[in-house]
Biopython code that builds the backbone (N, CA, C, O; Angstrom):
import numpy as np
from Bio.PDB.StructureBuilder import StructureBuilder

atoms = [
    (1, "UNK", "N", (0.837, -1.182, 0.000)),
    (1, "UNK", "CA", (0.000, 0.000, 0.000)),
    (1, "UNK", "C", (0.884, 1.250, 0.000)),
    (1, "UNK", "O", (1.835, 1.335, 0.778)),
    (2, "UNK", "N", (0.506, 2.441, -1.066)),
    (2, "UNK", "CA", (1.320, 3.643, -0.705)),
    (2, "UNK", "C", (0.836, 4.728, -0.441)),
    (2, "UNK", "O", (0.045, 5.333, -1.164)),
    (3, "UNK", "N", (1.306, 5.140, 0.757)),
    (3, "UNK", "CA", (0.710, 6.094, 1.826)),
    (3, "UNK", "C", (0.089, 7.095, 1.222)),
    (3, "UNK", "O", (0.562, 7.496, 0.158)),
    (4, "UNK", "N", (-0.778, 7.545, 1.618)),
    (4, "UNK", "CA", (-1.143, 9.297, 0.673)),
    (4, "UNK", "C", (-0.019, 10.344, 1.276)),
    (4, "UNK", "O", (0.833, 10.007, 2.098)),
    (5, "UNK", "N", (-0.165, 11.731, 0.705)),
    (5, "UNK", "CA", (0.757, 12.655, 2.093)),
    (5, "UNK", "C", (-0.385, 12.931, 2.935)),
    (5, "UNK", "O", (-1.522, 12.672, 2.543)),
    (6, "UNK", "N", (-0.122, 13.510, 4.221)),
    (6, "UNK", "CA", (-0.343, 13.747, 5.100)),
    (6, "UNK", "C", (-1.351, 13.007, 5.545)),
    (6, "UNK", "O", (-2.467, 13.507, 5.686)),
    (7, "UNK", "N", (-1.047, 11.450, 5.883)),
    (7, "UNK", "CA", (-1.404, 10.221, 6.365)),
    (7, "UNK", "C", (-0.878, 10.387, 7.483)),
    (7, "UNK", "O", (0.316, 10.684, 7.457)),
    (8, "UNK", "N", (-1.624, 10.249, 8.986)),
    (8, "UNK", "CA", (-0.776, 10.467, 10.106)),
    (8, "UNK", "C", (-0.937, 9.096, 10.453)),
    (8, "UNK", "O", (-0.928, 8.918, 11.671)),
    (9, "UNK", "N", (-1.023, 8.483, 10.040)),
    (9, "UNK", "CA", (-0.930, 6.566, 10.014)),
    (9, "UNK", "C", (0.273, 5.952, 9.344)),
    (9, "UNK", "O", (0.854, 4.909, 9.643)),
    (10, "UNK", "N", (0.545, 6.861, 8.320)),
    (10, "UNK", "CA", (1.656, 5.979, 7.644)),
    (10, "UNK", "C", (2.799, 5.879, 8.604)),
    (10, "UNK", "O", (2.797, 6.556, 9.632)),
    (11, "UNK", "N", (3.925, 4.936, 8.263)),
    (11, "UNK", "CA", (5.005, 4.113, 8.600)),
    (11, "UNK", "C", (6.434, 4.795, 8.228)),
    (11, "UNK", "O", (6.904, 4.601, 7.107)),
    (12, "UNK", "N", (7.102, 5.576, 9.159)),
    (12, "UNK", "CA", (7.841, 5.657, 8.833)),
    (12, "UNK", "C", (9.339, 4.904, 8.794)),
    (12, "UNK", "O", (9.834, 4.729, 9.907)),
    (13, "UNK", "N", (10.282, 4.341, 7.402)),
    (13, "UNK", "CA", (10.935, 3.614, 7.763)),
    (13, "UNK", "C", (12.454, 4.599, 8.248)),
    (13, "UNK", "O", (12.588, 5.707, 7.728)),
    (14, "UNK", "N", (13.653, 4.027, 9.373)),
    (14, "UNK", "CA", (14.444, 4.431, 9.290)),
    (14, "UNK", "C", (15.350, 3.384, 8.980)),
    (14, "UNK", "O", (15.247, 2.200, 9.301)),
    (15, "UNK", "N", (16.588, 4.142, 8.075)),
    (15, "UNK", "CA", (17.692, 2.460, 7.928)),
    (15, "UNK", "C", (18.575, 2.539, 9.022)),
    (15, "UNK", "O", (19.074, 3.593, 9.417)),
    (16, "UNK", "N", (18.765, 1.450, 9.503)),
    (16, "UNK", "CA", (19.994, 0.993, 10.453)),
    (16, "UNK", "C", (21.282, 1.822, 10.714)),
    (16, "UNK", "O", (21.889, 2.274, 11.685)),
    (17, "UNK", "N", (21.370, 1.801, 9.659)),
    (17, "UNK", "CA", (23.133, 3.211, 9.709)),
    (17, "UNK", "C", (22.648, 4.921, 10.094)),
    (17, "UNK", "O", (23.410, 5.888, 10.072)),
    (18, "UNK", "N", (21.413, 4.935, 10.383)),
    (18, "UNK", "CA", (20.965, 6.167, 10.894)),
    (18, "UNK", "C", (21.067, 6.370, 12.529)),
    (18, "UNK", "O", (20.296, 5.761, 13.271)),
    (19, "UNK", "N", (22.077, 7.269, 13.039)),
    (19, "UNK", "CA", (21.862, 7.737, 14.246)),
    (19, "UNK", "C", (21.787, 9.227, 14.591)),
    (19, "UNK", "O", (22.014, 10.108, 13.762)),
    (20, "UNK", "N", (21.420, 9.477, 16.003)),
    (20, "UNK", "CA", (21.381, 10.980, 16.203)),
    (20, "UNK", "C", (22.608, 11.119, 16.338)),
    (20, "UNK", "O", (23.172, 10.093, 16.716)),
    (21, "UNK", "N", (23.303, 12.069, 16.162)),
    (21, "UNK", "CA", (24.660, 13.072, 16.891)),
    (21, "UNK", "C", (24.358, 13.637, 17.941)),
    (21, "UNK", "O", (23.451, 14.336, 18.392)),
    (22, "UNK", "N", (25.919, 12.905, 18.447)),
    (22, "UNK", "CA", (26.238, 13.891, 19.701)),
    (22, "UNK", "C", (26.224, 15.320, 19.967)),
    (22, "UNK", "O", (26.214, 16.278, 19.194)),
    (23, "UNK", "N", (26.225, 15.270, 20.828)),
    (23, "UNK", "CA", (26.976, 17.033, 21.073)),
    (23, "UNK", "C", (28.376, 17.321, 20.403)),
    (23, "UNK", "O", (28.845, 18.191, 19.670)),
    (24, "UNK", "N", (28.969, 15.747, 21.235)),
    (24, "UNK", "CA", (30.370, 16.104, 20.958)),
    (24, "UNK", "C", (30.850, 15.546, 19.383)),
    (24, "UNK", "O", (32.052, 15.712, 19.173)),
    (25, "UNK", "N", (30.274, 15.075, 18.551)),
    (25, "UNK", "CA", (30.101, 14.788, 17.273)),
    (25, "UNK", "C", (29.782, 16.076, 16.180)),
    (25, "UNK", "O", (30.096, 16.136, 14.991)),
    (26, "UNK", "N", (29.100, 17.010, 16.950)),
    (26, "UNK", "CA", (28.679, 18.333, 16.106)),
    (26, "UNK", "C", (29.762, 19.054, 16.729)),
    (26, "UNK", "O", (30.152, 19.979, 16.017)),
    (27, "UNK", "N", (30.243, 18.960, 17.587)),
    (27, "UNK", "CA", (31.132, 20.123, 18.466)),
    (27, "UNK", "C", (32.267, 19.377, 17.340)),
    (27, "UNK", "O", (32.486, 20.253, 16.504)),
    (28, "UNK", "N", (33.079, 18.119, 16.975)),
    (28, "UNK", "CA", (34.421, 18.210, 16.583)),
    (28, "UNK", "C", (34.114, 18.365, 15.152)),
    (28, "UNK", "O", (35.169, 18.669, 14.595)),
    (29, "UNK", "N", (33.047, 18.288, 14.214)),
    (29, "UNK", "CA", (32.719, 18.736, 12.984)),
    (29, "UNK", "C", (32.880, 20.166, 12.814)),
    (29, "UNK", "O", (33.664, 20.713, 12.038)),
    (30, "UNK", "N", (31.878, 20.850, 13.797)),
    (30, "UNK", "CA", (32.326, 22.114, 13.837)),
    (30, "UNK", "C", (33.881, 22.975, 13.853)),
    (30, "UNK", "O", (34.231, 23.884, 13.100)),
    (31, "UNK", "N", (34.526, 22.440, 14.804)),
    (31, "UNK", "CA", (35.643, 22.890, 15.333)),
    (31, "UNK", "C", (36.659, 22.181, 13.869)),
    (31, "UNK", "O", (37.870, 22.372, 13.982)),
    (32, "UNK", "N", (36.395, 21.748, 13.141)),
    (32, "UNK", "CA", (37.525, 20.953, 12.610)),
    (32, "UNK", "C", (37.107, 21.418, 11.055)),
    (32, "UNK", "O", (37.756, 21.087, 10.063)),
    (33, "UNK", "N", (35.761, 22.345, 11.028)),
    (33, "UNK", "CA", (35.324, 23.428, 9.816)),
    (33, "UNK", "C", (35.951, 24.680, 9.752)),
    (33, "UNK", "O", (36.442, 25.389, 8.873)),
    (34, "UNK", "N", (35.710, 24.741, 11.435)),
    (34, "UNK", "CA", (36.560, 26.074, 11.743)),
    (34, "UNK", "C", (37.866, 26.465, 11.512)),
    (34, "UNK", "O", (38.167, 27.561, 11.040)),
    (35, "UNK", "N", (38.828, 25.407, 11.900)),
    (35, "UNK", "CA", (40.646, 25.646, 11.835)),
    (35, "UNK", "C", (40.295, 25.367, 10.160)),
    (35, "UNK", "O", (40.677, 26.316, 9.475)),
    (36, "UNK", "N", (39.652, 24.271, 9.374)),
    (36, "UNK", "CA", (39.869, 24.842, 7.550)),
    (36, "UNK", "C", (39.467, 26.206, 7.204)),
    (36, "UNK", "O", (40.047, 26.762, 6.272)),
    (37, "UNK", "N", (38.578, 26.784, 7.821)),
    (37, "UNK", "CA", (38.295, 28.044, 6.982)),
    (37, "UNK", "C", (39.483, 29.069, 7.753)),
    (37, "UNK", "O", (39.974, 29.930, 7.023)),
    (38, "UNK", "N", (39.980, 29.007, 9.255)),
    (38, "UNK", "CA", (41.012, 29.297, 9.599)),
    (38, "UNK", "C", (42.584, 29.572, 8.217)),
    (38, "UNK", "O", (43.195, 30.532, 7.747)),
    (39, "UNK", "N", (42.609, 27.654, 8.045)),
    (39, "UNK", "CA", (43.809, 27.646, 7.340)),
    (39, "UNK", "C", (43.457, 28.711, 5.574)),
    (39, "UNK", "O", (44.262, 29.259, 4.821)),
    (40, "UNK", "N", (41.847, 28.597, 5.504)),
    (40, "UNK", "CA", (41.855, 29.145, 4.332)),
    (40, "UNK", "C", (42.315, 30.619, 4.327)),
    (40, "UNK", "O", (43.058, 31.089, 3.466)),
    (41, "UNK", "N", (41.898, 31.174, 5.177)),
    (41, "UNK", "CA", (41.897, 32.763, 5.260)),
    (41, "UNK", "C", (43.876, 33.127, 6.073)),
    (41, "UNK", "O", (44.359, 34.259, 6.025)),
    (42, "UNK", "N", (44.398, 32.304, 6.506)),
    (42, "UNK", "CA", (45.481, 32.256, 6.603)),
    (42, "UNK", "C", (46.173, 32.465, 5.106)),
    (42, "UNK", "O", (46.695, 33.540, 4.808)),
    (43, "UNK", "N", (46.137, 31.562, 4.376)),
    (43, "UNK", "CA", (46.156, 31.230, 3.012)),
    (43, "UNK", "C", (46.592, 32.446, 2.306)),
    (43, "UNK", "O", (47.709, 32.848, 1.980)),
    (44, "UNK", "N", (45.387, 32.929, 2.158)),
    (44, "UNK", "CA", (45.178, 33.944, 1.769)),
    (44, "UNK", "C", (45.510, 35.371, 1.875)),
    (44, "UNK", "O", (45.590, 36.240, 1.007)),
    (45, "UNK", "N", (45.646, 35.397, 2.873)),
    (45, "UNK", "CA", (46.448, 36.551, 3.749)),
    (45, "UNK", "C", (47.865, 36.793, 3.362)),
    (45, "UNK", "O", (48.423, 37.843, 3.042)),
    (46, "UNK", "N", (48.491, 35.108, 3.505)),
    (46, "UNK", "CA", (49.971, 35.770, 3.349)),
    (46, "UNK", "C", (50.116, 35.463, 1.911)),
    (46, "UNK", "O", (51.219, 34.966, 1.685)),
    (47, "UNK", "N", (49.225, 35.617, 0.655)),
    (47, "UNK", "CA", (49.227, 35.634, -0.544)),
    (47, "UNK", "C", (49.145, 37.290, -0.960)),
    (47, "UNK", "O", (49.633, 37.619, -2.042)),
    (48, "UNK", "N", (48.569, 38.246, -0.151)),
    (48, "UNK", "CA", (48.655, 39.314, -0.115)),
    (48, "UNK", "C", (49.944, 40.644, -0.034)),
    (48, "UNK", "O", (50.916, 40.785, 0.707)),
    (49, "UNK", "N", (49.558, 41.224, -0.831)),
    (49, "UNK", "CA", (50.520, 42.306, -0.494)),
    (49, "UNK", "C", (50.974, 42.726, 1.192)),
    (49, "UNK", "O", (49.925, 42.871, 1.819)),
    (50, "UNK", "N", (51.841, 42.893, 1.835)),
    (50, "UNK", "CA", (51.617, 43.336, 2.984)),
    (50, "UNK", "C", (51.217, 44.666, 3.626)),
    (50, "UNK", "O", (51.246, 44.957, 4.822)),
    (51, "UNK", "N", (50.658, 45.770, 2.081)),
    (51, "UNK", "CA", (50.252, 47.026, 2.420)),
    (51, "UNK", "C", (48.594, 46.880, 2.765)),
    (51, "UNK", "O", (47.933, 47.595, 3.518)),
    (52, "UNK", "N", (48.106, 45.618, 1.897)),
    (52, "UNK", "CA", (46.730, 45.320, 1.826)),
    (52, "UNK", "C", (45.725, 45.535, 3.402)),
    (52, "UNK", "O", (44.743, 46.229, 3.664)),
    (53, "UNK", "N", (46.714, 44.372, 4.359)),
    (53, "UNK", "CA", (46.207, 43.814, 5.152)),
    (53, "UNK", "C", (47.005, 43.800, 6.592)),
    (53, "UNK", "O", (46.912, 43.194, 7.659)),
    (54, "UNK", "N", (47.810, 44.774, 6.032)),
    (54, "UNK", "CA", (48.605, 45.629, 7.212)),
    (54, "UNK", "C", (48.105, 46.894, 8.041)),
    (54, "UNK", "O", (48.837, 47.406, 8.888)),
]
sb = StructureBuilder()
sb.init_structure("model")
sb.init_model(0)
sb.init_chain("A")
sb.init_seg("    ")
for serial, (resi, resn, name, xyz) in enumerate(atoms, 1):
    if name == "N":
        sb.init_residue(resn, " ", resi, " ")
    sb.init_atom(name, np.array(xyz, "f"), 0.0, 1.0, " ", f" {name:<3s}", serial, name[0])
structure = sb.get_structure()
C-alpha cells in the first residue's frame, strides 16, 4: 500500500546506519570546519601584499 501525504498513520521507515549526533560529534565537525576556513583565510592573507592587510 502507498501512503497518501499527510497520512498520520503511515510508517515511517528508518535504515539501520541512521543515528542521532552527539553534542560532541557536532562540536568536533564544527571545530575541525573552523581551523579549515582558519587555514583558508590564513592562506590567503599571506598571498597578499603586505600594504593590503597591514
Amino acid at each position: 500500500m502507498i501512503p497518501e501525504p499527510g497520512d498520520a498513520n503511515r510508517e515511517i521507515t528508518i535504515t539501520e546506519t541512521f543515528h542521532l549526533q552527539t553534542d560532541d560529534e557536532l562540536y568536533d565537525k564544527e571545530l575541525k570546519q573552523i581551523e579549515a576556513d582558519d587555514q583558508a583565510i590564513q592562506t590567503i592573507l599571506l598571498g597578499l601584499p603586505e600594504d593590503i592587510y597591514a
